[in-house]
N, C-alpha and C positions, 0 to 999 in steps of 0.2 A: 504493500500500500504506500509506504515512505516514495520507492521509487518510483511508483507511477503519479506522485503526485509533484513528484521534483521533474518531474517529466512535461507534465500538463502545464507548471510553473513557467517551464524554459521554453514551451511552445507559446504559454501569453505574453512572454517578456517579446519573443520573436514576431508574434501580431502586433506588439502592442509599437516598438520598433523598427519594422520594417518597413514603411513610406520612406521614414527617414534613411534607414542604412542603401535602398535601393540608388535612393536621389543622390547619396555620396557614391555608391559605386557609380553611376552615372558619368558623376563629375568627376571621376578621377580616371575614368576609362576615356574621358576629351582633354583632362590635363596629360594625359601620358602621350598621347597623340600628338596635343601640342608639344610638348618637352621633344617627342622622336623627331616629327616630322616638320617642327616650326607653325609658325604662325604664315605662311607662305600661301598653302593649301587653301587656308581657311579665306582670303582674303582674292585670290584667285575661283574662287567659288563665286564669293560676291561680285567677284567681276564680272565674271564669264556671265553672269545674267542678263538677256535681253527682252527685249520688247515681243519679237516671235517668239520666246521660250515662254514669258510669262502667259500670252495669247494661248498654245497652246497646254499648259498647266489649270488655266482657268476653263478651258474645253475638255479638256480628257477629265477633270474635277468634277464638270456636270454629268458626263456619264456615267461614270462610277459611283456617284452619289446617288445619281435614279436610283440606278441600280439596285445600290445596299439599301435602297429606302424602301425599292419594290418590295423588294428579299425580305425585310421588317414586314412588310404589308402582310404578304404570303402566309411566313410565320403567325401571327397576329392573329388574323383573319381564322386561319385555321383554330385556331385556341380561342373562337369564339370572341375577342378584344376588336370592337371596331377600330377603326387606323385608317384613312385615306392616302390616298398616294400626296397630296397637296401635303398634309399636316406632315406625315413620314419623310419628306424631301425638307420641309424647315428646322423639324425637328433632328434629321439628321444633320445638316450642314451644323447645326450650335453646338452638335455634339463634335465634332470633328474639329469645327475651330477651339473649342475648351478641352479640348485633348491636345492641341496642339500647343495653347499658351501654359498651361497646367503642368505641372512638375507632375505628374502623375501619369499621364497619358491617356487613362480612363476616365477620368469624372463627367466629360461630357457623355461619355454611355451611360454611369450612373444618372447623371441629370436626364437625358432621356427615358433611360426604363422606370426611375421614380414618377417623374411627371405622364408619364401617358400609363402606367399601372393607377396612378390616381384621378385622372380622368376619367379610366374604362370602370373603375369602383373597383379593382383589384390586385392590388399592387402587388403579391404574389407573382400572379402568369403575368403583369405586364414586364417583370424583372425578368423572367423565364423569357419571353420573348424575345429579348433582347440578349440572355445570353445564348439562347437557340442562334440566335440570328448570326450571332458576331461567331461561334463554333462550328457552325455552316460554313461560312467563309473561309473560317484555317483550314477546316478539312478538305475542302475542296481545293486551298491552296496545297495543303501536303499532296495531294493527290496530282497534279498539276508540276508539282518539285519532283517527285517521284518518277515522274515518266521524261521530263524533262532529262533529268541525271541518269537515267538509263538511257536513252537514247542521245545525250552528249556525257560522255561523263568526263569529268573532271582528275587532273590531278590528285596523288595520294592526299596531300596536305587540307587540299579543299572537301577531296571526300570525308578527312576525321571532321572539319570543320562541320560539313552536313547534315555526319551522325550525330555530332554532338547536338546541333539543333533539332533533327527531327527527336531526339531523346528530351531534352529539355520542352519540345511540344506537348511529347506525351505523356510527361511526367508533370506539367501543367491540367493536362486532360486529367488523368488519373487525381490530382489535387480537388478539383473539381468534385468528381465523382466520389472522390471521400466527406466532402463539404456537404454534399447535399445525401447521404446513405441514409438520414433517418426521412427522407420525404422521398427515397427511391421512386417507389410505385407509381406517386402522383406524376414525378419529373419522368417517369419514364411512360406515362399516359399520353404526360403531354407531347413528349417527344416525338413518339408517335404519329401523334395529331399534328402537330408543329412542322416535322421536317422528315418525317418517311412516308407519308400518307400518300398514296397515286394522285392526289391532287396539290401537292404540296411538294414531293420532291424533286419531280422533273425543273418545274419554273427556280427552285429555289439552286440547283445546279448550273441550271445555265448563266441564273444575275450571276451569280458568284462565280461562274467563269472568266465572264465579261468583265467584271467589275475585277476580278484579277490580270485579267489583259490589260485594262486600263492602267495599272498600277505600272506594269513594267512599262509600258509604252513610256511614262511618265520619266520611269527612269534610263530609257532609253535617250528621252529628250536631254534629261540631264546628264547624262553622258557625252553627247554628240554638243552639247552645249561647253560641256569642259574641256571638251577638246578629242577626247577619245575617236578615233575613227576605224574603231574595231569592229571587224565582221560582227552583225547580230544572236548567229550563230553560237559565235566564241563567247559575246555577253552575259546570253540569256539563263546558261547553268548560272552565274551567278547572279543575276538580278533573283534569280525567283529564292535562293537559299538566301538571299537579302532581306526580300519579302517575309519569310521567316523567320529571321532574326531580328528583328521590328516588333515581332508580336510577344518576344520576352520583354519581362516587366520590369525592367529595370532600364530606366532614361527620363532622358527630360523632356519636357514636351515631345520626344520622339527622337531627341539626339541622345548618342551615345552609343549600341553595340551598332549601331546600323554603321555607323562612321568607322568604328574602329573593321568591323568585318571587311566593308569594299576595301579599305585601305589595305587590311592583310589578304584579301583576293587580290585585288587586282596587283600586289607586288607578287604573289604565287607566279599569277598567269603571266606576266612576264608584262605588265601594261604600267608597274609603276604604282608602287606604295601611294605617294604623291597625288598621281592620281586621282586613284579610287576614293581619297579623302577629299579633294574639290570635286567627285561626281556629288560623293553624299551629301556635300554641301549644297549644291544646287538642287537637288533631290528634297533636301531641308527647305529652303527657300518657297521653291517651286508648288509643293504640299501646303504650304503655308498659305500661299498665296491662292491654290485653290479649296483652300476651307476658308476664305475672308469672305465670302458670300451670307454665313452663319453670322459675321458683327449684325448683318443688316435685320435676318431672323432674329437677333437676340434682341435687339433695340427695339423692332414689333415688338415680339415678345414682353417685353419690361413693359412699355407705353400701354399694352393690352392689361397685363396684369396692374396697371397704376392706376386705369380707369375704369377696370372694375372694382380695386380696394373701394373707389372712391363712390362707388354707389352699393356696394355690399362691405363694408367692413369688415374685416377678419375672416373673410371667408374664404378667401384668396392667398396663396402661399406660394411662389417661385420655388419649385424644388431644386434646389442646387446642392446635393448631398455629396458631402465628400469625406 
């Protein structure tokens, strides 16, 4: 009993701690990057941005937004939670831009699955929904890496790199799945309903493909923008195990292993350490600038919530949980 409860101790001290200890690993995974590879990279990033990159960053943004907003809808929908395509495209862009300023990277998906779980009267499945929705997406990205790396595969160096992400997916999956074991049945009802259903997971495969094409494209632009002029071919094993290492929880608004990975790919592949750290940058930039669409939802947003305080008091509550 002592030990399992020095146990239970050392696992609250580690929830209770880990926002914080992530955001420092974060930050010391771009100081060491700066320290290797200078402030050079970082600054050649911000250059290499133009007017055609940002053009098309703010265009492949609307697509992949549909997209994931559709993907929410489907989900949704299916779990009986109304959801319009209108409201799921604002409410995803706010969620993408406060992922993107947030030291967290998540909050704008907690802000979204709180606020529309309490819209629909059930904040349960609308939380459910949302992480159906965003699990849909990795899986369909792993699935997408998977065949990618088999039919170009990579270098030894980059291969341990791959395993070691698709392990750290799955051992995020399995986290998951220990989190929710005492509501099993329900989360596996919904799942179901949610995202295997014949009417739920054809549509929710395909957004999520597309809206995965979108992402590389993205970082294709950001690479041909940095200068890279490497066959797409040669690229693409490692944009999509990029793609993968983005979805570990640990960065800052979204920098950090993304940076350091292209940087130690692309010196593997022979393209330049140097590099791969002003693609990620422009990559950073580029993302950034296609979640600014969400200032303009959020500012609705607040003006809608300030003029209905103002004729219903207290009844009205911005869910920004974090």
């Amino acid at each position: 009993m002592g030990q399992r409860r020095s146990i239970l101790a050392g696992v609250g001290v580690i929830r209770r701690f880990w926002p914080w200890l992530r955001l420092l690993l974060a930050l010391a995974i771009l100081t060491a990057l700066l320290v290797r590879l200078g402030a050079g990279a970082f600054v050649d990033g911000l250059r290499a941005i133009d007017f055609g990159s940002l053009v098309a960053a703010v265009g492949i943004g609307v697509v992949t937004t549909v997209c994931a907003a559709a993907r929410w809808c489907v989900v949704a929908r299916r779990l009986g939670l109304p959801l319009s395509l209108g409201t799921a495209v604002s409410d995803y862009y706010r969620a993408l831009l406060l992922n993107a300023v947030l030291p967290a990277g998540v909050l704008g998906d907690v802000h979204r699955a709180v606020s529309h779980g309490q819209r629909a009267g059930d904040l349960g499945r609308g939380v459910r929904a949302v992480v159906f929705e965003r699990f849909a997406g990795q899986a369909v990205l792993v699935a997408i890496a998977i065949a990618v790396l088999v039919d170009q595969p990579m270098n030894l160096s980059l291969d341990r790199a791959a395993v070691i992400t698709l392990l750290a997916v799955l051992i995020a999956v399995a986290g998951v799945v220990v989190f929710w074991r005492k509501r099993a049945a329900t989360v596996w009802a919904d799942a179901r309903a949610g995202l295997l259903s014949r009417r739920a997971f054809p549509p929710v495969v395909v957004l999520s493909a597309t809206a995965v094409a979108g992402h590389l494209a993205l970082l294709l632009v950001a690479a041909r923008a940095a200068g890279t002029d490497a066959p797409v071919a040669r690229l693409l094993p490692l944009f999509v195990v990029a793609l993968l290492v983005m979805a570990l929880p640990i960065n800052v608004g979204g920098w950090g292993p993304r940076e350091a990975f292209l940087a130690a790919a692309f010196g593997a592949a022979g393209l330049g350490a140097a590099q791969g750290l002003t693609t990620a940058v422009v990559y950073g930039v580029l993302a950034l600038v296609a979640s600014l669409p969400g200032a303009l939802f959020l500012f609705l947003k607040n003006r809608e919530v300030v003029r209905e305080r103002g004729h219903q008091p207290g009844e009205q509550v911005l869910a920004l949980a974090g």
